[in-house]
N, C-alpha and C positions, 0 to 999 in steps of 0.2 A: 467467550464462554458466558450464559446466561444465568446466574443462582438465584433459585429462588429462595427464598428465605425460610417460607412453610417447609416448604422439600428439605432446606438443608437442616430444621430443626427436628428433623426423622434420626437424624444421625452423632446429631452436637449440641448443646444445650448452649445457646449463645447469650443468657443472661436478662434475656429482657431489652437488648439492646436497640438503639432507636436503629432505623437502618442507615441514617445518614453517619450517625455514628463509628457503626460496626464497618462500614466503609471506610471511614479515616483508617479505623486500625488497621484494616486487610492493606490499603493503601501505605502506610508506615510503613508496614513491615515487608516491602517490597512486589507485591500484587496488585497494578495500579486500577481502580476502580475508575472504566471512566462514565459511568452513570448510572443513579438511583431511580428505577422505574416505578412508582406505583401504578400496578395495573386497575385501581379501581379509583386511579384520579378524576375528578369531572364526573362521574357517576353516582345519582340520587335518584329515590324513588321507581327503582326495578323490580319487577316482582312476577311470578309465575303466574297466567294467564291459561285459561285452557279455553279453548274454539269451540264455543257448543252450536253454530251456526256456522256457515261459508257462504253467502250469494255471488254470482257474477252484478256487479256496479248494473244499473241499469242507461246510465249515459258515459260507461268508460271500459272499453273490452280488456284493456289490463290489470285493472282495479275490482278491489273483491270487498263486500260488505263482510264482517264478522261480527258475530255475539260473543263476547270474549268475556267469561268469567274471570275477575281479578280477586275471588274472594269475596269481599263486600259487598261488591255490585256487579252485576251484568252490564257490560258496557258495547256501546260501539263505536268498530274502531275500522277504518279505511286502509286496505293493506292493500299493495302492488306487488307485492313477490310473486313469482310463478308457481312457487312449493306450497301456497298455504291451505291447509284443508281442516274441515270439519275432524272435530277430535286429538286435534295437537295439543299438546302443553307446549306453547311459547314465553316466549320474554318478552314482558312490555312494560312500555314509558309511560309511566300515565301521564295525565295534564300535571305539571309542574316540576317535573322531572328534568334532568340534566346530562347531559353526554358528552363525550371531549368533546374540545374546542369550543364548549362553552356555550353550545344548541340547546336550547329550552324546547319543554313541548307544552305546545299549549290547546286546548280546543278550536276544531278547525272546521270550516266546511269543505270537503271537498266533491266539486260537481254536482253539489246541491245537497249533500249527505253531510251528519255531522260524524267526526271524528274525534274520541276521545281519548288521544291518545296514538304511541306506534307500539307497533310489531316491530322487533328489535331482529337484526344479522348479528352476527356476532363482527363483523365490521365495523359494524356502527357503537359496538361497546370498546374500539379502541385496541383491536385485534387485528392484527397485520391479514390480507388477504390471503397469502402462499404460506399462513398457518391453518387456517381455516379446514376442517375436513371436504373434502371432493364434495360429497352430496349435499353439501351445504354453502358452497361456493359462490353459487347464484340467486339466493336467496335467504327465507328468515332460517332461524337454528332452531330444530326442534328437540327438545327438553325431552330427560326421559320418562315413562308413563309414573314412577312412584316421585315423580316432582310434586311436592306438596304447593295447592293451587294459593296464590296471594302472599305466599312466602318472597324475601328479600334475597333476590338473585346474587345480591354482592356476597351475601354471607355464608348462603347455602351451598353455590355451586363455585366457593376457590377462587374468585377475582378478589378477594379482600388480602394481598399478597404485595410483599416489594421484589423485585428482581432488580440483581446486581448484572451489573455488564461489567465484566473483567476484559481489559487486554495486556492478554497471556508472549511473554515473552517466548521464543521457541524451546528454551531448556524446558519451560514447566510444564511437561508432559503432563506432569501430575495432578495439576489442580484442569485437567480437562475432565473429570470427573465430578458428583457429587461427592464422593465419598476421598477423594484427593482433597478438595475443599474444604471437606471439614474434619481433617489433619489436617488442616493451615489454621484453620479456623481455631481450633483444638489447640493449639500450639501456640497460638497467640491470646487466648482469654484461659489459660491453663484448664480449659478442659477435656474429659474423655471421650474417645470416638466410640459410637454402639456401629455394630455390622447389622446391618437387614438381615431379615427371619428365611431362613431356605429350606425350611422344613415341610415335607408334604410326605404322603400314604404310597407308595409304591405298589403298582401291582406285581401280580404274581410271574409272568412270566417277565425275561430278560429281554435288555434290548438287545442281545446277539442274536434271540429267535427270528427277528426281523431284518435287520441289516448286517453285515462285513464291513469293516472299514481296512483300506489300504494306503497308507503313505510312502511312495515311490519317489520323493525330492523332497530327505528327511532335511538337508542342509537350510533348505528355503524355510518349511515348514517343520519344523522340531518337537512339537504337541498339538494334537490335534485332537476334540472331546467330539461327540455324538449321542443324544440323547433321544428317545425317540419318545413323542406322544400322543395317541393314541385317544379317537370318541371325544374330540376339539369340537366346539360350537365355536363357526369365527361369526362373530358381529362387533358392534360397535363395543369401545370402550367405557367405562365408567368413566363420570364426569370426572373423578377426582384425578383418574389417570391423563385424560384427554387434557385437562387445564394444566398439568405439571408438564406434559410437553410443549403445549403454546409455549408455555411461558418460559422453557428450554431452547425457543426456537424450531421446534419439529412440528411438523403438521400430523395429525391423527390420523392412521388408517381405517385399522382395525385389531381388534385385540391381539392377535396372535402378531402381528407386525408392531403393533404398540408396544408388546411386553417386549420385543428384541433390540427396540428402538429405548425407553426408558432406561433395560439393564446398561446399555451401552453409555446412555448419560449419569448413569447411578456406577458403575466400577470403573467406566473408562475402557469395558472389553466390548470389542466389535463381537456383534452374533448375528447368524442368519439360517431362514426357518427355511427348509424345503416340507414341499408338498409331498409325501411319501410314495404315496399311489404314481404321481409322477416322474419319480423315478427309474418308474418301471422296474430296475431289477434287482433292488431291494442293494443296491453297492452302493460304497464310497472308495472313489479312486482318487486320489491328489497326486498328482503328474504336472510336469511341464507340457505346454500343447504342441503340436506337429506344427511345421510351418505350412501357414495358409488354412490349417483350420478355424473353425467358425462356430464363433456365438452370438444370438442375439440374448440382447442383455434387457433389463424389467425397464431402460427407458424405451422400447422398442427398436434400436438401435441394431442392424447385423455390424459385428466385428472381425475381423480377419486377425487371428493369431501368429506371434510368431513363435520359435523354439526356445526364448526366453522368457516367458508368461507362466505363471503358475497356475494352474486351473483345478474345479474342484467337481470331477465327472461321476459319471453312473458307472463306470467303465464301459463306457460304448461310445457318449460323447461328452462333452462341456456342459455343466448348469451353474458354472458361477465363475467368475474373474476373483481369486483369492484375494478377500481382503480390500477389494475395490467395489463389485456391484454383482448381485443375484443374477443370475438365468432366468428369460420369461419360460422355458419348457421346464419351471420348477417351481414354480409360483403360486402362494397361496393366493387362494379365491374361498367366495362362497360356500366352495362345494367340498373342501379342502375336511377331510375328517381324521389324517393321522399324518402326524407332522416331525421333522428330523432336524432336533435344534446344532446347529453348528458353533463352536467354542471352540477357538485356535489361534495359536502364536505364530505368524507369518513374517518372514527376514521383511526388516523396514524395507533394504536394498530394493526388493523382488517386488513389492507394492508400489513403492518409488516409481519404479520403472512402467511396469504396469499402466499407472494412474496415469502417468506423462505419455505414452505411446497413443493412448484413446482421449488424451484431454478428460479424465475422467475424474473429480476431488467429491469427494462424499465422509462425512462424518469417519467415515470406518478409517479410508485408508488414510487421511488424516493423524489417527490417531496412531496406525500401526507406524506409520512413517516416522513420527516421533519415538517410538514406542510402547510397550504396553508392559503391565506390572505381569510379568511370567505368572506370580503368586494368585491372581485374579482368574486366570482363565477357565479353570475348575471350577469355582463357587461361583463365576458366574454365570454358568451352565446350570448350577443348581439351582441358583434365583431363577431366573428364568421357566426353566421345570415347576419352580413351586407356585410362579404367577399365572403361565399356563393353566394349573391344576384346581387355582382358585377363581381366574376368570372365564376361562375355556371352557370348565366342566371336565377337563383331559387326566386322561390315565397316564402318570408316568409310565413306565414300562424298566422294572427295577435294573440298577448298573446303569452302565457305560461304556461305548465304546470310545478305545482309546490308546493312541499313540503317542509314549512321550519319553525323548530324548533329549529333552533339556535342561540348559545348568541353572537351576534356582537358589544357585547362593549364592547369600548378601557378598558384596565388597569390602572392603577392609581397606579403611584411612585411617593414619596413624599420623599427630600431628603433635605437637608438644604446643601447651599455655603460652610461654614465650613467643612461640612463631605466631599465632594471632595476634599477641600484643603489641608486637612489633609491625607487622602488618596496618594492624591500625590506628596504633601510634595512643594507646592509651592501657589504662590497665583494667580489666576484666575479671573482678573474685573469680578464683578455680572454680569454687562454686558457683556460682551465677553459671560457670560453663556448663558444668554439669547439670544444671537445674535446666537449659534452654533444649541440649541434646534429649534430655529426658522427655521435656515434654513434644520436641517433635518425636519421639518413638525412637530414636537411634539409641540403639544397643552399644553402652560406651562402659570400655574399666581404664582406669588409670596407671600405667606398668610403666615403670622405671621412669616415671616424670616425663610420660606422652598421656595422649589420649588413643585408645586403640578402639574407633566407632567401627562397629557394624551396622554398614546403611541397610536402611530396608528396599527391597527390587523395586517398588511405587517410586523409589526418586532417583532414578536413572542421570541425575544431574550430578550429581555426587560423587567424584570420582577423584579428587586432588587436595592436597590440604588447602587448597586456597578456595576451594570451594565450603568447606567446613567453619573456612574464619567468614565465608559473607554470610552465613546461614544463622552463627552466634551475633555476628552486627547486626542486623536487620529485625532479631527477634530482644538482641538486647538495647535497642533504638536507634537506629541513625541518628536522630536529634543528641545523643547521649556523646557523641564523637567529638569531643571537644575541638574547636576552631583555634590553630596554631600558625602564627608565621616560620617562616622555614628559615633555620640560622644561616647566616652567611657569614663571609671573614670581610664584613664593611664593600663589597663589592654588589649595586643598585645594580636589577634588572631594568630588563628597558629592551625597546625592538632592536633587531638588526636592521640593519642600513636596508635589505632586500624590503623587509615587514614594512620600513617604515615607506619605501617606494611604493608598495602597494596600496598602502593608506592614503600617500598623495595622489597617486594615479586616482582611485576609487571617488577624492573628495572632488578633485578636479573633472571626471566625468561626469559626478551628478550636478556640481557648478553651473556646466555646460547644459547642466537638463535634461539627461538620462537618466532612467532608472533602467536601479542594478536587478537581473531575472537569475534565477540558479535552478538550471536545467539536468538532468539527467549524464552520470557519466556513461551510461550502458544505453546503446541505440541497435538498429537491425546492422543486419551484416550488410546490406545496401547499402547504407548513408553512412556507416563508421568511416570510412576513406573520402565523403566527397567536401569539399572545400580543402580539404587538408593540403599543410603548408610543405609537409614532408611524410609523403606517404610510405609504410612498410609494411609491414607482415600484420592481419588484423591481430588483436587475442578475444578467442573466444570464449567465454562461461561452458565449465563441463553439464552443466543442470543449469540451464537460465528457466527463468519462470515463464516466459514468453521469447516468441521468435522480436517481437520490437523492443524488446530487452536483452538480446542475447552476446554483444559486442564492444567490448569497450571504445569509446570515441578517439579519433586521431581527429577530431576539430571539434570547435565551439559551435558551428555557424548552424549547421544544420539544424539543431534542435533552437536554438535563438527566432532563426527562420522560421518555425514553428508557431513558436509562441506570439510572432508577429501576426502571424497569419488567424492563430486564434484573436486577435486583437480584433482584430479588422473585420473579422465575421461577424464580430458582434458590435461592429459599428463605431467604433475608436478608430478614428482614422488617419488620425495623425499618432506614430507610436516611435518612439525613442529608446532602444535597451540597448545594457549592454553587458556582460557578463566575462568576469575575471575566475577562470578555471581549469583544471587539468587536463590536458590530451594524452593518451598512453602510446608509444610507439617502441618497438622491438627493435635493442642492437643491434650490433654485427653478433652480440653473443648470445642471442638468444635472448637475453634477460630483456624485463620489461621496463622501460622509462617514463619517468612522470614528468609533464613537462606542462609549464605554466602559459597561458596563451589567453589572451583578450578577444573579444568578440563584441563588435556593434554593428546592431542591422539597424535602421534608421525609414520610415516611408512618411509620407504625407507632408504635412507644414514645419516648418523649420521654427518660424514667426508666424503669428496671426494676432496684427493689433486693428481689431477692423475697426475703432473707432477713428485710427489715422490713415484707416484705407490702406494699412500693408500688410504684406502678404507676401513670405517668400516659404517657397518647395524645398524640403533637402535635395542636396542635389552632391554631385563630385565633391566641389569646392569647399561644403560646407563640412564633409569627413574629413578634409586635406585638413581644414583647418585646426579641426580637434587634433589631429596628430600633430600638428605642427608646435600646437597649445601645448598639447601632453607632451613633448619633447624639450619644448623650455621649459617646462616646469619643472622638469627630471635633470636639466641640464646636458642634452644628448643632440648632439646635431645627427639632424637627419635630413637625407633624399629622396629624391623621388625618380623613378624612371616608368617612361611608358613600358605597359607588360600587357600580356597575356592569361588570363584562367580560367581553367576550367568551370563553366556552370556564370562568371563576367561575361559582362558588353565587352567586345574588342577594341573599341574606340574608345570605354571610358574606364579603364581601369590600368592601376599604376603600382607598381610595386614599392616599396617602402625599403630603403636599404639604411644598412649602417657599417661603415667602415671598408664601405664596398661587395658588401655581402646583403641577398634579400634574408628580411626576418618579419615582412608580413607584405600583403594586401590588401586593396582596398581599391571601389569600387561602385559601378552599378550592379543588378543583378541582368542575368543576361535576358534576353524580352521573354523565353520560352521557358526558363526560368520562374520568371514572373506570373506568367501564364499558369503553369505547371501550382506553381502555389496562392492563385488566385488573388496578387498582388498588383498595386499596380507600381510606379517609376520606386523601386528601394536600393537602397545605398548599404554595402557590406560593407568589414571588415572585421578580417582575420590578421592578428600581429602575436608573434612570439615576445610577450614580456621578460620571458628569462631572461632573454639574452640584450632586453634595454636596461632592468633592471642590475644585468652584472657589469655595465660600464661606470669603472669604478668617475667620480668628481672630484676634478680640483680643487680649492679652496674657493669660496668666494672671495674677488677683491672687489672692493668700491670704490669707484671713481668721483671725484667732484662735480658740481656740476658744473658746466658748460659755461669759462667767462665768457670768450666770444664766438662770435656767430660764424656761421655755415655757409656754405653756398651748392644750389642744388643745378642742374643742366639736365636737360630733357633733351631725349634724342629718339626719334623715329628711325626702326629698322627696318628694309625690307629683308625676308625670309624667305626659304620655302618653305610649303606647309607640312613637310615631315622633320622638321626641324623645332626639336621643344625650346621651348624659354629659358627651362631653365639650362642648359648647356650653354644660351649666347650669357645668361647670368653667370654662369660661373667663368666666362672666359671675361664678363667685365671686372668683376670680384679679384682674378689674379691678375690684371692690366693696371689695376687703378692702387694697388698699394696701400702703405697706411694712410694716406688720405682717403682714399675713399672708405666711408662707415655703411652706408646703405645705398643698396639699388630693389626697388622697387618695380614691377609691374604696374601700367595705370591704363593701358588701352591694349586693344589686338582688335584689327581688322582685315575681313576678309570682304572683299564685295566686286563692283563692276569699276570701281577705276586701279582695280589690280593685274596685274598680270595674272595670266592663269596658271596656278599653282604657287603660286606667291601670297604674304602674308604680311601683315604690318605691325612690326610687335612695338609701342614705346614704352622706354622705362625712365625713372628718375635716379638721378645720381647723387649723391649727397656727398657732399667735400668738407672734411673737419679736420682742425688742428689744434689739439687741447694746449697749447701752449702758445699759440700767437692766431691773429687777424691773418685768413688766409686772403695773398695778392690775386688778382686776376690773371698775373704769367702764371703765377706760380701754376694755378688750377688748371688755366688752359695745358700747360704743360703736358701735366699728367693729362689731361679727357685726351689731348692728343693722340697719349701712348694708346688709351683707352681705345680710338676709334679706326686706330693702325692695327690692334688686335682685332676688332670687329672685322674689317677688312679681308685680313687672312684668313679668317672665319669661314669666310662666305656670306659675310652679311654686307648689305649694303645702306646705307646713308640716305634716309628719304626726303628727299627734297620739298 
């Protein structure tokens, strides 16, 4: 939401305050301000100019000489717009003037001509393009004819203005208004809100003389207003009007669309003008549409309806999607002379649905989606009416037509002193309570030691007593909340054993040289299932905002993968992440399970010290090894077995078990894969933390170190080649006893002096005895047993 400060001072007298100021306060008190726009920053020396000459350049066919009166002097000035013509009042820079970003103008030649000075767009004063009026789009902005000639465009024509940018939580329906804004505004510097003037001459006949109105789907639509008017001039807006929507964010049409457009930013009510004459039969029918009838709507778009659509017909066929977007077969133009303003309360529900069926979000149903103040819908039919009346030249046409069946009474919260000060853990004068409700407008009396408010319908947020204690904190300071430690009976907080594993896992990955990514729990219904460790039922969002948000994720990896691949497009080539987060997966009972799961994707250099000429690639070995890492660190022994998965290389990927059960993978990606995501050689892994984190730790003991020495025996195996290492490892491991402390991997050879399908795997043996000088029988002894185990194995002894 955009406020301007001019606009909002129509309604609220805000003191004289600086805007960076009135900021902090709106901000305090829970409306966070996230920027103070001045739209006439960077802007000097502007001023109204009128074209008493136009030539075509005589050495530039896009380029046009002008005689441009600024007041003092007749000057000229070299202008390239396509639109410029003898007899404009324009905007111009003369020489020494200034424009965002900090562009001087200075005297110029161009093509041989001198220039004194620009002819200014309204772009070039620091005005967004897709606010810009249409006919003005492509070139300079022409001023209206009583623009006083050499006058100060900043002051004259409303850019001497601050605009606040609010981002509006979704309860604040209400401050999506001007006049919600300032009740807030009002509420927090204790002052009164004025309503806008709706007063205008009515003629003499009725608007029933000319139209009927019908509401056939009262549940959807409950009130619905029609106003008709009648001998409308549509042209452009006055500047005062045109500069308060820029600055709103709305682009200018024309008056009659301008005024439908403003009231909607000034009460918060959607409204919209039919063409009268084009309605052809003088009806208003509000129905649900037939399935598979059809609208084209004002962006020239045909739609196909279904039978849950609200629609707002002639009774013959469709000219508007209720609450979402006008009909082009109902549309003001030019030629547009009696016109039929629309004011209505439309179920969120049925707009919801609507906007999301077409991809459709516009200002209107926006606001109806959240809600709209019931109280508003009538006066602001009459504003409207009365801006018509004064900019259009338009005859009311006395009354209204009008259906209305809905409940417009306040709420009623009853909450007692106590239950807020307990709430927020301070004490609150009764008064002060009474003095905050007052000034936001809540109708409050005090009965049996409660408060019994009557909210006003504008704050639809308002429905529970705990909503009433945040509305007293917030206007009687947050800062005011005193800072308290929480008693305890001598019992220090501190993580659980799980928190604090996850803090060592996290420090120990970025150790390793990962950075941590925090991706998205909600992906498409495609990718929610793929890399997953344990796939089940997906869950879906009943209203996801997008189909690639629609699903919550049963793995990490997919969206990781992403972010890799954003990496690398932009020429990061070597990237390292890894990310500690939730998977959701559905019991046997239905219910949903949150489940903790690790994720690292890993592509490019592992190393790169190129002053020593090294250079190694991530590769298998190099993920093995972080697991292996991460698993002493935790204190968890882990294995490994060759595996299978979906979306891995078959030959390079391994499952991760513990206790004889898999609880993750890990891997390369498989080439098409790769392919698919424009990577090249990248290295996954997917691991279920829960369940390394829930092995519970022995104590640590510490051992002395080492009086005497060791002794180590290398032995060359032959294998075959489907025969892993570590299987002959663990048959050394159970052979060798408490002598033996380590065996090592140090070589694996495949080549031409092997048999075919054979493989040479050698490891090291380590022999230690913390308590005496181990003999040479003694060791031999046991390698014996050690290579009588090999034996039975299948392995052989390489000579």
């Amino acid at each position: 939401m955009l406020v301007s400060i001019n606009w909002l001072k129509d309604y609220v007298n805000v003191q004289d305050q600086a805007p960076a100021e009135l900021a902090e306060r709106i901000t305090r008190a829970g409306i966070e301000v996230d920027a103070v726009i001045d739209r006439a920053e960077g802007l000097s020396n502007i001023v109204v100019g009128y074209v008493e000459s136009c030539e075509k350049h005589p050495e530039a066919d896009k380029l046009s000489i002008c005689q441009v009166n600024v007041g003092e002097t007749v000057d000229q000035i070299i202008c390239g717009a396509p639109n410029i013509a003898a007899g404009q009042k324009v905007i111009v820079a003369r020489p020494g003037a200034t424009l965002p970003g900090g562009m001087k103008i200075k005297k110029a030649k161009l093509r041989g001509e001198v220039s004194n000075g620009m002819i200014c767009s309204l772009q070039e004063l620091g005005i967004e393009g897709k606010l810009v009026p249409k006919a003005y789009a492509e070139g300079i902005y022409v001023l209206p004819e009583d623009a006083e000639v050499g006058s100060d465009v900043i002051e004259n024509f409303y850019l001497n203005d601050t605009v606040l940018e609010f981002d509006l939580t979704p309860n604040r329906a209400d401050a999506m208004s001007m006049l919600g804004v300032a009740y807030e505004v009002g509420a927090i510097l204790e002052e009164e809100v004025t309503y806008p003037k709706t007063d205008y001459t009515e003629a003499n006949d009725e608007a029933g003389s000319m139209l009927t109105l019908q509401v056939d789907a009262k549940e959807a639509n409950p009130l619905y207003v029609a106003k008709v008017v009648r001998n409308v001039e549509v042209k452009e807006s006055p500047m005062w009007l045109q500069q308060r929507l820029m600055a709103a964010g709305v682009r200018p049409h024309n008056n009659v669309v301008d005024v439908t457009n403003y009231v909607l930013m000034e009460y918060g009510q959607p409204l919209h003008a039919f063409d009268y004459d084009k309605l052809g039969t003088g009806n208003i029918i509000v129905r649900h549409a037939t399935d598979g009838e059809k609208i084209t709507t004002l962006d020239n778009t045909e739609r196909t309806l279904s039978a849950h659509h609200l629609v707002i017909t002639n009774g013959e066929e469709p000219v508007a999607l209720a609450g979402v977007m006008g009909g082009a077969n109902s549309e003001v133009d030019a030629s547009t002379k009696t016109i039929v303003i629309e004011s209505a309360y439309f179920a969120a529900g049925s707009v919801r649905q609507t906007s999301k069926d077409h991809h459709l979000r516009s200002d209107a149903s926006s606001r109806y989606e959240k809600g709209v103040d019931p109280n508003r819908v009538i006066p602001a039919a009459e504003r409207a009416a009365a801006l018509l009346a004064e900019l259009a030249g338009g005859e009311v046409l006395a009354g209204s037509l009008i259906v209305d069946e809905l409940n417009r009474d306040e709420k009623i919260v009853k909450v007692s002193p106590d239950f807020i000060n307990s709430r927020l853990g301070m004490k609150i004068p009764f008064e002060d309570m009474l003095d905050i409700l007052k000034r936001l407008k809540f109708n409050t009396e005090a009965v049996n030691g409660q408060l019994v408010i009557s909210v006003p319908t504008r704050r639809q947020d308002i429905t529970i007593p705990e909503d009433v204690v945040e509305e007293i904190a917030r206007l009687y300071g947050y800062d005011e909340i005193p800072a308290t430690l929480p008693e305890t009976e001598g019992k220090l907080g501190g993580l659980t054993p799980y928190q604090q594993k996850r803090r060592i896992t996290r420090a120990f990955l970025e150790g390793a040289g990962l950075l941590q990514a925090t991706t998205y729990s909600l992906t498409s219904e495609s990718s929610a299932t793929r890399f997953a460790l344990a796939e089940t039922d997906t869950t879906r969002l009943l209203m996801p905002m997008s189909e690639e948000r629609s699903t919550l994720r049963q793995s990490l990896l997919p969206h990781l993968l992403e972010a890799v691949t954003y990496n690398t497009a932009r020429r990061i080539d070597s990237v390292a992440l890894y990310e500690v987060g939730s998977v959701f997966l559905k019991g046997e009972d239905e219910l949903l399970n949150e489940e903790e799961h690790l994720a690292i994707a890993m592509t490019g250099l592992w190393t790169d010290h190129s002053w020593q000429g090294e250079k190694k690639e991530v590769d298998f070995f190099v993920m093995k090894g972080i697991i292996e890492g991460l698993g002493d660190k935790l204190g968890v022994e882990l294995s490994f077995e060759r595996g299978e998965f979906d979306g891995m290389h078959p030959g390079r990927t391994a499952q991760i078990m513990l206790d004889g059960r898999r609880i993750g993978v890990f891997g390369q990606l498989h080439p098409d894969e790769q392919k698919e995501r424009d990577l090249k050689t990248t290295i996954a892994l997917e691991l279920n933390i829960a369940e390394l984190f829930s092995v519970e730790n022995e104590a640590l003991v510490y051992t002395p170190v080492p009086r005497y020495p060791s002794i180590t025996r290398d032995i060359a195996l032959v294998l075959s080649n489907i025969v892993e290492a570590g299987t002959i490892e663990a048959v050394i491991r159970n052979a060798g006893g408490k002598l033996l402390k380590d065996v090592q991997v140090f070589d694996v050879y495949e080549g031409s002096n092997m048999e075919e399908g054979k493989k040479s795997v050698a490891f090291t043996l380590n022999y230690f005895d913390p308590e005496k000088t181990l003999t040479d029988e003694e060791v031999t002894a046991v390698h014996e047993g050690v290579l009588a185990a090999l034996r039975e194995a299948g392995a052989e002894l390489r000579s």
